[in-house]
Backbone as a ProteinNet text record, in pm:
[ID]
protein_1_A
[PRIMARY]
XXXXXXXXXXXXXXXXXXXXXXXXXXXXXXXXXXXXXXXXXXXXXXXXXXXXXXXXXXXXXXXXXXXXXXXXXXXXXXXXXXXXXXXXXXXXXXXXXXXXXXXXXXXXXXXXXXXXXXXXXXXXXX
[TERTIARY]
9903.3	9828.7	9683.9	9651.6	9495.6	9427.2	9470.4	9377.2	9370.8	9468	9435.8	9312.6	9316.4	9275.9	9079.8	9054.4	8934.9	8883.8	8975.9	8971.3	8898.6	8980.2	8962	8881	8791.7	8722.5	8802	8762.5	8798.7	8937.5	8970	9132.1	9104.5	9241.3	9235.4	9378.6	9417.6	9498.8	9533.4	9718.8	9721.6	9836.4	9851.3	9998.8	10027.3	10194.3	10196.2	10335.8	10362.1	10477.4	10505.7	10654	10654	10776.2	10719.2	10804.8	10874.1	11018.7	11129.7	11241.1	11332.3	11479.1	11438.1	11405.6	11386.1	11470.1	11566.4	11714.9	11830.8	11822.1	11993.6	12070.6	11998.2	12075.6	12084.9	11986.6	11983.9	12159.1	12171.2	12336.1	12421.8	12465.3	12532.9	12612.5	12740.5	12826.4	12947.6	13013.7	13162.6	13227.8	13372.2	13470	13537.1	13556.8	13566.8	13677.6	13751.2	13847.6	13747.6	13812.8	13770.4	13626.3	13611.3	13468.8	13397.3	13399.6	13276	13213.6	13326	13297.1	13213.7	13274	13255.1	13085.4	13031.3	12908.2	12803.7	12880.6	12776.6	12749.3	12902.5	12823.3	12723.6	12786.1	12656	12537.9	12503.9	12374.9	12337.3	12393	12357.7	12297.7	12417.7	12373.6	12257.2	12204.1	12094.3	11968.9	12004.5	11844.6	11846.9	11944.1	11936.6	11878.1	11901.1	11831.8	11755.9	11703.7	11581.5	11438	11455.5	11375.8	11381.1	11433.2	11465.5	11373.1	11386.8	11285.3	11145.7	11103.6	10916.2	10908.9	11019.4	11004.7	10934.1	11028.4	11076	10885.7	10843.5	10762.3	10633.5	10628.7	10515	10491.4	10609.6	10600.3	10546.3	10567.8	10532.8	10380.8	10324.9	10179.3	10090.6	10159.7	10127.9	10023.5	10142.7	10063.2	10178.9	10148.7	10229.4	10244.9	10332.9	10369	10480.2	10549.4	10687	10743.4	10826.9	10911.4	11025.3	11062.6	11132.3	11169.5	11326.1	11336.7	11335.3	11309.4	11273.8	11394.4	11403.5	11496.2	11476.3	11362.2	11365.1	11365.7	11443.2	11446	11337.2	11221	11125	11104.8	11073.7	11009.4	10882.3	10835.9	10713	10681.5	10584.4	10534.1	10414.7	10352.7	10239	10208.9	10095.8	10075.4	9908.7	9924.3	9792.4	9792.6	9661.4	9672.5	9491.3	9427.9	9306.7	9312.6	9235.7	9203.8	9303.4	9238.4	9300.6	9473.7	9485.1	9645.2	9734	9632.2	9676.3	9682.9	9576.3	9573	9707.1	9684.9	9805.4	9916.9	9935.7	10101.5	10124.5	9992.4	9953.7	10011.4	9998.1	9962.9	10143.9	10204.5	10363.8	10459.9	10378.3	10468.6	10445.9	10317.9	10297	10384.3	10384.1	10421.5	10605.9	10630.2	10749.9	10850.5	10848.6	10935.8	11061.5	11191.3	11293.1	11334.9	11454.8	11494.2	11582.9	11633.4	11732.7	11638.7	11492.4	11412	11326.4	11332.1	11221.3	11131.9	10983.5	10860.1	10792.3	10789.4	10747.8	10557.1	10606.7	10407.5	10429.1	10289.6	10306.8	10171.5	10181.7	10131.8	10007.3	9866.3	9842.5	9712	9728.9	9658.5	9595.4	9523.1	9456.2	9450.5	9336.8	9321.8	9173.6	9169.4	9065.5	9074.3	8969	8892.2	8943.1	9016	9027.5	9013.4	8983.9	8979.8	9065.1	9164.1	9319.1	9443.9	9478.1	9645.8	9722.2	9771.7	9889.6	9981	10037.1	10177.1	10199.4	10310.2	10315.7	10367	10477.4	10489.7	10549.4	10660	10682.2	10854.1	10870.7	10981	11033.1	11173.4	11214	11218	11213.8	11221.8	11345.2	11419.4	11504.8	11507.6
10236.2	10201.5	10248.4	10350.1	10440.8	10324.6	10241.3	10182.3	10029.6	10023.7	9894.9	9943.8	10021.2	10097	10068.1	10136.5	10157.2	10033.2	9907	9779.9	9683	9708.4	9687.1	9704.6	9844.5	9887.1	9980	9917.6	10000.9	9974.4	10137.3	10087.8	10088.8	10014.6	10026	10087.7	10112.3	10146.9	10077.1	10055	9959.6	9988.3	10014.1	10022.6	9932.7	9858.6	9800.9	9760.7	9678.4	9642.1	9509.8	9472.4	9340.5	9329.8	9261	9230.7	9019.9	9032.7	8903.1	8974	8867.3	8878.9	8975.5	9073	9113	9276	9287	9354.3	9322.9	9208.3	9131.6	9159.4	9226.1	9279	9120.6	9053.6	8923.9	8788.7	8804.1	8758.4	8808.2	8921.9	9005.8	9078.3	9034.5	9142.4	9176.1	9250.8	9301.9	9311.5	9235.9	9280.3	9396.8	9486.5	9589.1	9607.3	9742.3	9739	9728.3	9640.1	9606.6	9524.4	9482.8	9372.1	9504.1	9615	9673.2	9767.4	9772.2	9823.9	9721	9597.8	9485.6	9438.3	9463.3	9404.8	9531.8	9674.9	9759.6	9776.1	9765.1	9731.6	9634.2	9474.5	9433.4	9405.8	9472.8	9554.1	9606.7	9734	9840.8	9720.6	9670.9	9611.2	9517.1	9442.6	9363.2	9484.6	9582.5	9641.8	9701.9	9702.2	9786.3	9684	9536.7	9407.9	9353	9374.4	9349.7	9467.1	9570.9	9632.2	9651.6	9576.1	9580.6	9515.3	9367.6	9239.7	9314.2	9387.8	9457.8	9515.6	9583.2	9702.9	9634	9548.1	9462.4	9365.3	9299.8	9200.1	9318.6	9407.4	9527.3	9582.9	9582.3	9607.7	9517	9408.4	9263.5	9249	9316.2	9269.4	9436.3	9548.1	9658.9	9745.4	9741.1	9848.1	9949.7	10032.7	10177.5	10171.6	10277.9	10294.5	10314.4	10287.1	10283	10143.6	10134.4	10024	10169.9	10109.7	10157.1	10106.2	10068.4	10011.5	10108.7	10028.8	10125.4	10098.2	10185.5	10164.2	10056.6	10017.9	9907.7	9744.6	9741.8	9648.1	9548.1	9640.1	9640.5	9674	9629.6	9723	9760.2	9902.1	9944.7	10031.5	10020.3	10072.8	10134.7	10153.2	10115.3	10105.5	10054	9988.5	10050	10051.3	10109.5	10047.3	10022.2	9925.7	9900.8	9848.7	9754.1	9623.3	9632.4	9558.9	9378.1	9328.1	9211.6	9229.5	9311.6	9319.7	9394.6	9454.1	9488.5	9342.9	9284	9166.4	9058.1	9049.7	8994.3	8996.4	9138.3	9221.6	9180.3	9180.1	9173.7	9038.4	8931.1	8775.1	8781.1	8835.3	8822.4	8921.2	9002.1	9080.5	8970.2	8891.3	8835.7	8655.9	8618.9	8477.2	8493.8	8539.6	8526.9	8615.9	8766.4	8872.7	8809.1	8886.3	8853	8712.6	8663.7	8534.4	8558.9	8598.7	8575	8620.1	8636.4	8723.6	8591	8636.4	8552.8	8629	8616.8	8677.6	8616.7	8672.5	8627	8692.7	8785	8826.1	9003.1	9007.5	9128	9195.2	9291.2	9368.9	9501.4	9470.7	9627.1	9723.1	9795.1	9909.3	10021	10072.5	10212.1	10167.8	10018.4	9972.6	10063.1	10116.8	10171.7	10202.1	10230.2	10236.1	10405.5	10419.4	10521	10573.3	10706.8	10742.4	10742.7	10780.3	10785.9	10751.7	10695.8	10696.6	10809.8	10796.3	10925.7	10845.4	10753	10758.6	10711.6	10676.5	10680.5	10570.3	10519.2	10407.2	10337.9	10240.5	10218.5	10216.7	10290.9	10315.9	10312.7	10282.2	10300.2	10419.4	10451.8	10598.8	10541.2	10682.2	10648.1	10769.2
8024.6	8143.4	8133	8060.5	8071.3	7988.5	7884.9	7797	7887.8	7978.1	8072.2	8169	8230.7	8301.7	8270.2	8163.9	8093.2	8085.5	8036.7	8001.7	8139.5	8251.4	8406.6	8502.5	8475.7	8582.4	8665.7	8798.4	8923	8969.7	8982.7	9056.9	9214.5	9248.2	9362.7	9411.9	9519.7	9568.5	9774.8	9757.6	9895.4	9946.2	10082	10129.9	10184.8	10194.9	10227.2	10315.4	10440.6	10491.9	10473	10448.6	10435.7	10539.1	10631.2	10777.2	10765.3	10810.2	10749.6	10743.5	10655.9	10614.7	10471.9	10492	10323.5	10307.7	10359	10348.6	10333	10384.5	10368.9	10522.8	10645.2	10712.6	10825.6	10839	10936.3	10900.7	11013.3	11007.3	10942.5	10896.2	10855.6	10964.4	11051.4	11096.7	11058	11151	11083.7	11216.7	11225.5	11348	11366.1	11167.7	11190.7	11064.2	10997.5	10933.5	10802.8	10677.9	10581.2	10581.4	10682.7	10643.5	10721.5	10768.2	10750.8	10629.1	10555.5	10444.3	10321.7	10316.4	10240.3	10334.9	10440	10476.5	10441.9	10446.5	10441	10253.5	10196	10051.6	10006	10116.7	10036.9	10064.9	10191.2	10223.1	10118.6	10087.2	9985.5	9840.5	9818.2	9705.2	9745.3	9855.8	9868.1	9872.3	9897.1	9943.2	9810.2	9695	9575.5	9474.2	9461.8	9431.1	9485.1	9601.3	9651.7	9577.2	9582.9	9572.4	9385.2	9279	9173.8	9150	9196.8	9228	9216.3	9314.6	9400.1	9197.8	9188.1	9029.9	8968.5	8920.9	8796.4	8778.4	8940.8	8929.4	8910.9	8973.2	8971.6	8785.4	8706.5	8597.7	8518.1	8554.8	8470.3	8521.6	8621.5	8675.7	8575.4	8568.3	8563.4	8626	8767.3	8881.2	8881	8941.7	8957.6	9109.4	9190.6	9321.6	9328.5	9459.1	9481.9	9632.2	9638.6	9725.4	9821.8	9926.6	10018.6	10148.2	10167.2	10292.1	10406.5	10501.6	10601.4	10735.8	10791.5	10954.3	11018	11044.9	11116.5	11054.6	10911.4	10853.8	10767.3	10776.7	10679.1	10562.5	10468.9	10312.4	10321	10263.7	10251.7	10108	10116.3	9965	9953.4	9814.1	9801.9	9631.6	9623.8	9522	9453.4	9322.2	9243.4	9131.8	9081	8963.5	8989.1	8844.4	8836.2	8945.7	8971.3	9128.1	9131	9038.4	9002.4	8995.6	8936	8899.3	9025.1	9148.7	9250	9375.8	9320.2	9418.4	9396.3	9266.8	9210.3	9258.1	9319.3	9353.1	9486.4	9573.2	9700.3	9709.2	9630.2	9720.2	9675	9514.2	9575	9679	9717.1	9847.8	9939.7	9959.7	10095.5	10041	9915.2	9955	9862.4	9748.7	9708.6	9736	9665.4	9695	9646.3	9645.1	9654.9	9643	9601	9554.7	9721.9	9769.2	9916.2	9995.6	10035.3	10107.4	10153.9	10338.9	10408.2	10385.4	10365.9	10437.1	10572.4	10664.6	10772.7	10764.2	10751.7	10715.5	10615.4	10607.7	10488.7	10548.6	10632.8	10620.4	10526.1	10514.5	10427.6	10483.7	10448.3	10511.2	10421	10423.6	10346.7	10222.4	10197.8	10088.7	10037.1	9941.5	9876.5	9747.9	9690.6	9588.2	9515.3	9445.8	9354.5	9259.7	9191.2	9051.6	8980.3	9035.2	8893.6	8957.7	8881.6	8967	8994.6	9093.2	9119.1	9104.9	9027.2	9001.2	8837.1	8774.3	8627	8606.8	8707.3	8722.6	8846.5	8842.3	8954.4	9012.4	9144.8	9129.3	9274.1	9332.4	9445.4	9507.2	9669.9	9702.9	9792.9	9882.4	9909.5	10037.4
[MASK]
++++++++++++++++++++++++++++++++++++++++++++++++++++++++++++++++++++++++++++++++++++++++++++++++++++++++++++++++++++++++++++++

């Protein structure tokens, strides 16, 4: 990343929310017994492949940060990288994300201009 880095210019750094279906939890219930076990796994497993997706596409752009779902059925993050390759990350949180994921809008905030990355790469929090 340091010899991209040098290559690039200026980093930037962005947080971000991405508000939709982007948990798996929208039409998902349980009457109770076995299907609440079977809806809360595959929750688990959608928010564990959803946020594989943010990794996986963040590695292929090469920005650093982290992904995290949140309580109120949101994902949030944030994102660091050479400006271009952060914008890059930006326009797929806001238009693709996830292969089962609505985006309704994407949220970002405390976009600025940094010296070094604080992170190494990119990874889920929990």
């Amino acid at each position: 990343m340091s010899a991209l880095v040098k290559a690039s210019g200026a980093l930037k750094s962005v947080d971000y929310e991405v508000f939709g279906r982007v948990q798996g939890k929208d039409g998902l219930c349980a009457a109770g017994g076995i299907h609440v076990v079977y809806v809360l796994t595959l929750i688990v497993l959608f928010h564990y492949f959803s946020n594989q997706y943010t990794e996986e596409e963040a590695r292929k752009l090469g920005v650093v940060g982290w992904v995290k779902n949140t309580s109120q059925g949101t994902v949030t993050g944030q994102v660091q990288g050479p400006e271009d390759k952060v914008n890059a990350m930006k326009s797929w949180l806001s238009k693709v994300g996830s292969p089962s994921s609505r985006i309704d809008r994407t949220s970002f905030s405390n976009e600025k201009e940094i010296s070094k990355l604080d992170f190494s790469g990119f990874s889920t929090r929990y």
